[in-house]
C-alpha positions as CSV (number, residue, x, y, z in Angstrom):
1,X,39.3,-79.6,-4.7
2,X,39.1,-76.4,-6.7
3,X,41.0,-75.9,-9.5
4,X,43.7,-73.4,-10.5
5,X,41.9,-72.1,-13.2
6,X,38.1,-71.9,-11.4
7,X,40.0,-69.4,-8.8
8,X,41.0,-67.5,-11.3
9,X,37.6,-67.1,-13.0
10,X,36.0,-66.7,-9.5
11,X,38.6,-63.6,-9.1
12,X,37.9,-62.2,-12.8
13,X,33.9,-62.3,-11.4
14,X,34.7,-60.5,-8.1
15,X,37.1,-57.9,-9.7
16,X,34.1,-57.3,-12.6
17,X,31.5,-57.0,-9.6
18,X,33.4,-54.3,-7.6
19,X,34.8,-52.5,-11.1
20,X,31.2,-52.4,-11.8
21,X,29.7,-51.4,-8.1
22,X,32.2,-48.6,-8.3
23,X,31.3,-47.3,-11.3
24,X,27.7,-47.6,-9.9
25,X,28.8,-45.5,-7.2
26,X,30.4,-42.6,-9.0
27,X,27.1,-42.2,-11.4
28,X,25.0,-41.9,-8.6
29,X,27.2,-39.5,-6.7
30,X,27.8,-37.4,-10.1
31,X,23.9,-37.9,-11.0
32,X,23.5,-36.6,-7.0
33,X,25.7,-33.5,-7.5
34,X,23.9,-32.1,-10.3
35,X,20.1,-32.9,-8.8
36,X,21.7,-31.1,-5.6
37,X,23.1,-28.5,-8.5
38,X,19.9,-28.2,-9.7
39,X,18.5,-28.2,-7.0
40,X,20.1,-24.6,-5.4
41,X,19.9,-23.2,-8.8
42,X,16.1,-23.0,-9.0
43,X,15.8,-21.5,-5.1
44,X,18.7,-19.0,-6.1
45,X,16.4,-18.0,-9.2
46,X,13.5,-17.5,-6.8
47,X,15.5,-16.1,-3.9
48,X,19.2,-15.0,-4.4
49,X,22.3,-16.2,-1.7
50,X,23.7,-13.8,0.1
51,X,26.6,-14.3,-2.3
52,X,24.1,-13.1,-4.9
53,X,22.2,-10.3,-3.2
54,X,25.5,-8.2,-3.3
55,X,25.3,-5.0,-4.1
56,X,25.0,-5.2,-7.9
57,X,21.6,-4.7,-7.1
58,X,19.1,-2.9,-4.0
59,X,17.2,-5.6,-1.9
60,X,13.9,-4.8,-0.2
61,X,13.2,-7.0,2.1
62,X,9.0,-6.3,3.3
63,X,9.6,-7.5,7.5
64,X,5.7,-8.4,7.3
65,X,2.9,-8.5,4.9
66,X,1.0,-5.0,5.5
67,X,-2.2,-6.8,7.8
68,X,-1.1,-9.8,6.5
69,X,-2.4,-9.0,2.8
70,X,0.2,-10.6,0.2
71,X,0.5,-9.4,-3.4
72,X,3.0,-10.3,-6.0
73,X,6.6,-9.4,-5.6
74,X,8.9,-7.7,-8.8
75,X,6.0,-7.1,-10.9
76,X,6.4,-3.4,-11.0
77,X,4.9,-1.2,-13.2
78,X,7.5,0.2,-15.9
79,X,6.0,3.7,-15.1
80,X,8.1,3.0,-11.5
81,X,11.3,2.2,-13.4
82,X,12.4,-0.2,-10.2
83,X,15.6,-1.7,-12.5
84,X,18.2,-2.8,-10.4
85,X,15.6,-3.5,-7.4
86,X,14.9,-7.0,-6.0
87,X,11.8,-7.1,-3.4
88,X,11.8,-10.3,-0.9
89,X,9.6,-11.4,2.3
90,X,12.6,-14.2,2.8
91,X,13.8,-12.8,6.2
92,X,17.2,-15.2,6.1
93,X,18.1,-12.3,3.3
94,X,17.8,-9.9,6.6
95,X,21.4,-9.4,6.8
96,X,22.3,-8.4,3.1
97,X,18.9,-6.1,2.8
98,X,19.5,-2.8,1.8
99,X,16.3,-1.6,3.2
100,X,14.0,-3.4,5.5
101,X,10.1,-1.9,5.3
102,X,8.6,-1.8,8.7
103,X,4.8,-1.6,8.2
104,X,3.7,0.1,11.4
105,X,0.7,-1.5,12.7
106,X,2.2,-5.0,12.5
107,X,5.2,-3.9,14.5
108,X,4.2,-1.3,17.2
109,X,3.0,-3.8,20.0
110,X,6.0,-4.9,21.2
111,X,10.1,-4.6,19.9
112,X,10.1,-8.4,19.6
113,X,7.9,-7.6,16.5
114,X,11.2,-5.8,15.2
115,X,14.2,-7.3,13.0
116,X,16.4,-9.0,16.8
117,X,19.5,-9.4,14.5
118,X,22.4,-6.8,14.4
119,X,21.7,-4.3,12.1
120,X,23.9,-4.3,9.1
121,X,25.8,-0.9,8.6
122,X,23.7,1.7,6.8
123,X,20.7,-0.5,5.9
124,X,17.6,1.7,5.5
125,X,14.4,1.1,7.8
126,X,11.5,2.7,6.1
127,X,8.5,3.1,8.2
128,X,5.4,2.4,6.1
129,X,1.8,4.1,7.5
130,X,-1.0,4.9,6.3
131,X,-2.9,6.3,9.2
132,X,-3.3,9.4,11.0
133,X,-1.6,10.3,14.0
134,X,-5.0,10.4,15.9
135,X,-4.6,6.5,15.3
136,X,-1.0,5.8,15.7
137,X,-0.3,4.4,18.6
138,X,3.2,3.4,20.1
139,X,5.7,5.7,18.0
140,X,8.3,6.7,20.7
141,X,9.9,3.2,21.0
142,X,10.9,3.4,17.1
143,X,13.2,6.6,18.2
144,X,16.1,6.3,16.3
145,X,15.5,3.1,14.3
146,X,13.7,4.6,11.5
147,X,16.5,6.1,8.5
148,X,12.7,6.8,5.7
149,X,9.3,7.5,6.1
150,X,6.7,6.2,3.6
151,X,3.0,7.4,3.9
152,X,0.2,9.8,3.0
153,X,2.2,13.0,3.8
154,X,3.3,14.7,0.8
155,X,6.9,15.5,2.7
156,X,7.2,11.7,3.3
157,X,10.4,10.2,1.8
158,X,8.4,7.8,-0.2
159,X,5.3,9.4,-1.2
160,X,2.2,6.7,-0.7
161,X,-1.1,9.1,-0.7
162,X,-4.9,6.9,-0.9
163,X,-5.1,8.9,-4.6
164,X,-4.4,11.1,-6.9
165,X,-4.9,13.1,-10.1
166,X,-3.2,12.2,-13.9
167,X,-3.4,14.8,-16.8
168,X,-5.9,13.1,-19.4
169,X,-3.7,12.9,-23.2
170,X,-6.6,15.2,-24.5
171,X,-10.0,16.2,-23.6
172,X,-12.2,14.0,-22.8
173,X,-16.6,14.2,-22.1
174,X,-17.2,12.8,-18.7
175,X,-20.5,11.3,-18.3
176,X,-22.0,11.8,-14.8
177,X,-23.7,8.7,-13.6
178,X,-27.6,8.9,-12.9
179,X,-28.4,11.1,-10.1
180,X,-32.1,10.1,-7.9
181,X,-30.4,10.5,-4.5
182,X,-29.0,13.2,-3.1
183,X,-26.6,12.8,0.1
184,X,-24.9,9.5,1.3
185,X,-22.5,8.6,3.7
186,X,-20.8,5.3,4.7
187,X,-19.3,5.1,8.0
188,X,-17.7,1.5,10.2
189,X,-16.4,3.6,13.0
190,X,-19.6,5.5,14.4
191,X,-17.8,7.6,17.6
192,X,-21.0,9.9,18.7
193,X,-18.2,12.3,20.4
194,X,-16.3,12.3,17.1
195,X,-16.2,15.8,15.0
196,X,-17.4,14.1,11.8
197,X,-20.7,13.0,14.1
198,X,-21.4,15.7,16.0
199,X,-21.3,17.5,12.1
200,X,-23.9,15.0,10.6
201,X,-26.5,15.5,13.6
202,X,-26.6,19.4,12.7
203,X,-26.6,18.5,9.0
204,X,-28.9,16.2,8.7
205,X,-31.8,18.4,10.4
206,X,-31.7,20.4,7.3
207,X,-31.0,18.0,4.7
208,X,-32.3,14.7,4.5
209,X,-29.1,11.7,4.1
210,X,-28.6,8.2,3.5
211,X,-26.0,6.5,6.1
212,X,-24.6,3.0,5.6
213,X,-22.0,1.2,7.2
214,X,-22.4,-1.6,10.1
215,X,-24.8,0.5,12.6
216,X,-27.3,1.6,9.5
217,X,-27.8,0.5,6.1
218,X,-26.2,-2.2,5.1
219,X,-23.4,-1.7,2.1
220,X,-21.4,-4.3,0.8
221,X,-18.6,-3.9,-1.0
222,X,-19.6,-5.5,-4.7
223,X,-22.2,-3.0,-3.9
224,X,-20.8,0.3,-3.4
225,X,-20.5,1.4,-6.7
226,X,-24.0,1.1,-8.2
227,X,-25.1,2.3,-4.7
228,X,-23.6,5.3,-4.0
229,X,-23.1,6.5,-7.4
230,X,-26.8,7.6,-7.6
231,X,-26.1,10.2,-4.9
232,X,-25.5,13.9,-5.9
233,X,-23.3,14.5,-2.9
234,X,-21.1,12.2,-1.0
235,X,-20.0,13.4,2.8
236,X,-16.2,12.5,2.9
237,X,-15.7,12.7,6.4
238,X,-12.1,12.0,7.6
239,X,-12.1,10.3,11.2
240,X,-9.4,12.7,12.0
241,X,-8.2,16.3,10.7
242,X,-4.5,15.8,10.1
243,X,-2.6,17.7,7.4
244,X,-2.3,15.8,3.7
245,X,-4.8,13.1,5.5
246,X,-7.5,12.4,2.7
247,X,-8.3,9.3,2.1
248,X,-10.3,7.1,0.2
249,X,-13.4,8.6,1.5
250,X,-12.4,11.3,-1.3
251,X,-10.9,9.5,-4.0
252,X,-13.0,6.2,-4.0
253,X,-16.3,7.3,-2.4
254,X,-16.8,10.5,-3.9
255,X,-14.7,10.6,-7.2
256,X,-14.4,7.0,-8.4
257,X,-18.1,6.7,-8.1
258,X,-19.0,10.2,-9.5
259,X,-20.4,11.7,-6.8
260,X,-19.4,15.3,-5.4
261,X,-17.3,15.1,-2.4
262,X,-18.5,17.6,0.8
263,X,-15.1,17.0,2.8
264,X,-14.3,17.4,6.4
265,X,-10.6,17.2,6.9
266,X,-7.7,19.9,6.8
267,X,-8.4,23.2,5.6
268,X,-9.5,24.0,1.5
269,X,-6.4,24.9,0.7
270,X,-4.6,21.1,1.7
271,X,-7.2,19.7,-0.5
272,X,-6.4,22.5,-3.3
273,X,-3.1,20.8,-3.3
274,X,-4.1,17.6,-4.8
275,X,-7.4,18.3,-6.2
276,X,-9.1,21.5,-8.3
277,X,-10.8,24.0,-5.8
278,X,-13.9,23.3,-8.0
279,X,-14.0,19.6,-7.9
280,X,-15.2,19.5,-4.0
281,X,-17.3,21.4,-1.0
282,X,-15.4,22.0,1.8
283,X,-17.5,22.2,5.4
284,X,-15.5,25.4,6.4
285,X,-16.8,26.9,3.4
286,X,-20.1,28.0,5.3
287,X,-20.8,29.3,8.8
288,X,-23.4,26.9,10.0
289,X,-24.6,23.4,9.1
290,X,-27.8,25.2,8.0
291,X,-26.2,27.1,5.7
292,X,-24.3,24.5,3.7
293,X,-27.7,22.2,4.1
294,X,-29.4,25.0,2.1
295,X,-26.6,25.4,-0.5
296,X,-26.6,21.4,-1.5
297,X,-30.1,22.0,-2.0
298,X,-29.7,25.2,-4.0
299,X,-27.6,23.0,-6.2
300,X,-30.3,20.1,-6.3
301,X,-32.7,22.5,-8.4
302,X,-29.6,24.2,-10.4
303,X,-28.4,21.4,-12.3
304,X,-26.0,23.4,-14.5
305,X,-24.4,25.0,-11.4
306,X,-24.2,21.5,-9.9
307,X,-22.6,20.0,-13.1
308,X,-19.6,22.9,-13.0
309,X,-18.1,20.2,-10.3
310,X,-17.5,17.6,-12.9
311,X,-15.8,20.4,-15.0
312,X,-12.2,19.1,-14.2
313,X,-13.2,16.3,-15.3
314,X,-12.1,16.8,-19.0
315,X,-8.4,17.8,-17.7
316,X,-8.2,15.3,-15.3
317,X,-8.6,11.9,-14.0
318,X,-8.7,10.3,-10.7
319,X,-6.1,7.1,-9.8
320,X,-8.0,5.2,-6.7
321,X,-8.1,1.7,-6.8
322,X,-4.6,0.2,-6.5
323,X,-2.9,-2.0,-4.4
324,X,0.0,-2.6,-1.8
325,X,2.1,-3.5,-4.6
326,X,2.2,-0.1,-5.8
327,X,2.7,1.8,-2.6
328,X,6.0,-0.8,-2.0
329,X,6.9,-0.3,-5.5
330,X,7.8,3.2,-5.2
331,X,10.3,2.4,-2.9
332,X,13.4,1.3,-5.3
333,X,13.1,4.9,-6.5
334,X,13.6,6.5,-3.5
335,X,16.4,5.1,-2.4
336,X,18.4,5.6,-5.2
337,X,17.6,8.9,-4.4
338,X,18.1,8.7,-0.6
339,X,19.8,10.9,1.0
340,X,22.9,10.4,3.0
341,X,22.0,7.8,5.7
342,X,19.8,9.8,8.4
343,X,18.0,8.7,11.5
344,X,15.2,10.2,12.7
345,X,15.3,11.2,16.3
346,X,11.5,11.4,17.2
347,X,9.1,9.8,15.3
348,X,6.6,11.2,17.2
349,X,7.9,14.5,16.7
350,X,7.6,14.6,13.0
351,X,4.5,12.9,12.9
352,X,2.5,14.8,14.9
């Protein structure tokens, strides 16, 4: 038979045991709480709450990668000044966004492609494309969705062109690369109905021209550059003649790689707004094939008329190689300076 005084010891134990699994308890729960703490901290630095995303600052939510292509987020230039701006691809921020950017070749198949939630009162959809109307497909069913447009054309309400031209500090000597060649052109879509075609078959029975691109010469791209830069005269070509539509067939073909652009696109004086009138040959500058055949090879035996197209050169120079990022980063700007909130009717209308 137990004693008095072994019970009581055998109760001191027990109490001790549950003081201590209690104590246990609340460690592990505090210890918990602040992992969990943690935890949410570290997502809220990488993506903020809703609580968070309030309006002390403008969140751009990118519905879709443009063609899938990713690129870092919030690593905007200071140039951009995008303070106060906050980009995301999280769509569960859908619903505090202040803009949503709709790039429109990743969307146009189908509605389902678009944001299914209710829209949040006056949240901006900017409509992001960067090709021509010729190759647009599907813009009626974005009738009265879209609030901003962001694209090539210069009356876009965010301003996304394939280049442009910066004011050099001071003069500068350009150097134009070795010439040995004299035309080139590099073309993926060959369409023998196509303008640009039809325009090459005349030219080229006059002039004698290199073509690359996946039905003739073979071009990479880690080859472009030391390629093509050994031509006098590069044929920038547009696929389709649509105002402000000049692409990098101008600014990376022709001007990155020093070569003098021959353009057929809109009309001289849409290129003479983003480019000096003696920086390029336009097509439309001569009656016939023949005669502009016979004027690149004037220039092939006048070398110092042929050097008065680098001239600009001094003043200027060309912006062509950029990415996404910067196209998207121009967006915080403009909507601190968007306009009352605006839906356009037709799509198709304006971009026509």
């Amino acid at each position: 038979m137990d004693s008095p005084s072994s019970n009581i010891s055998l109760k001191k134990c027990f109490v001790i045991l549950i003081s201590q699994f209690c104590i246990a308890c609340i460690f592990f729960l505090l210890y918990g709480k602040i992992n969990l703490a943690s935890i949410f901290f570290k997502i809220n630095l990488e993506e903020p709450s809703l609580e968070l995303s309030n309006h002390s600052q403008i969140t751009i939510l990118l519905w879709t990668w443009p063609f899938g292509d990713t690129f870092p987020l919030n690593q905007c230039p200071l140039s951009l000044n995008n303070s106060g701006c906050f980009y995301t691809q999280n769509r569960l921020l859908y619903s505090d966004a202040d803009a949503v950017v709709l790039h429109h070749r990743d969307v146009c198949c189908s509605k389902k492609n678009l944001p299914q939630l209710p829209r949040p009162p006056n949240q901006y959809w900017v409509w992001f494309n960067l090709e021509s109307p010729s190759n647009t497909p599907r813009l009626d069913f974005l009738n009265n969705l879209i609030n901003l447009t962001m694209g090539y054309r210069s009356d876009s309400d965010v301003f996304a062109p394939y280049g442009w031209l910066e004011q050099n500090d001071k003069e500068v000597n350009f150097t134009i690369p070795t010439k040995n060649k004299l035309v080139a052109w590099a073309i993926s879509n060959w369409d023998s109905n196509s303008r640009r075609v039809r325009y090459y078959e005349q030219l080229k029975q006059h002039v004698s021209i290199d073509v690359f691109g996946r039905l003739h010469r073979s071009l990479s791209n880690n080859e472009q550059q030391q390629v093509l830069s050994q031509y006098k005269f590069y044929l920038a070509f547009e696929n389709s003649v649509h105002e402000d539509y000049i692409t990098e067939k101008l600014w990376k073909n022709s001007l990155m790689y020093g070569c003098v652009p021959i353009v057929l696109g809109p009309p001289r004086a849409n290129y003479e707004r983003f480019i000096p009138k003696d920086s390029f040959i336009h097509v439309e500058d001569f009656s016939t094939a023949q005669e502009l055949a016979a004027y690149i090879l004037q220039l092939d035996k006048d070398d110092k008329a042929y050097k008065k197209y680098f001239h600009w050169r001094t003043r200027f120079h060309s912006i062509q190689e950029f990415g996404w990022d910067i196209h998207y980063c121009k967006i915080c700007k403009a909507l601190k300076k968007a306009p009352k909130h605006k839906t356009i009717a037709s799509l198709a209308d304006w971009y026509k």
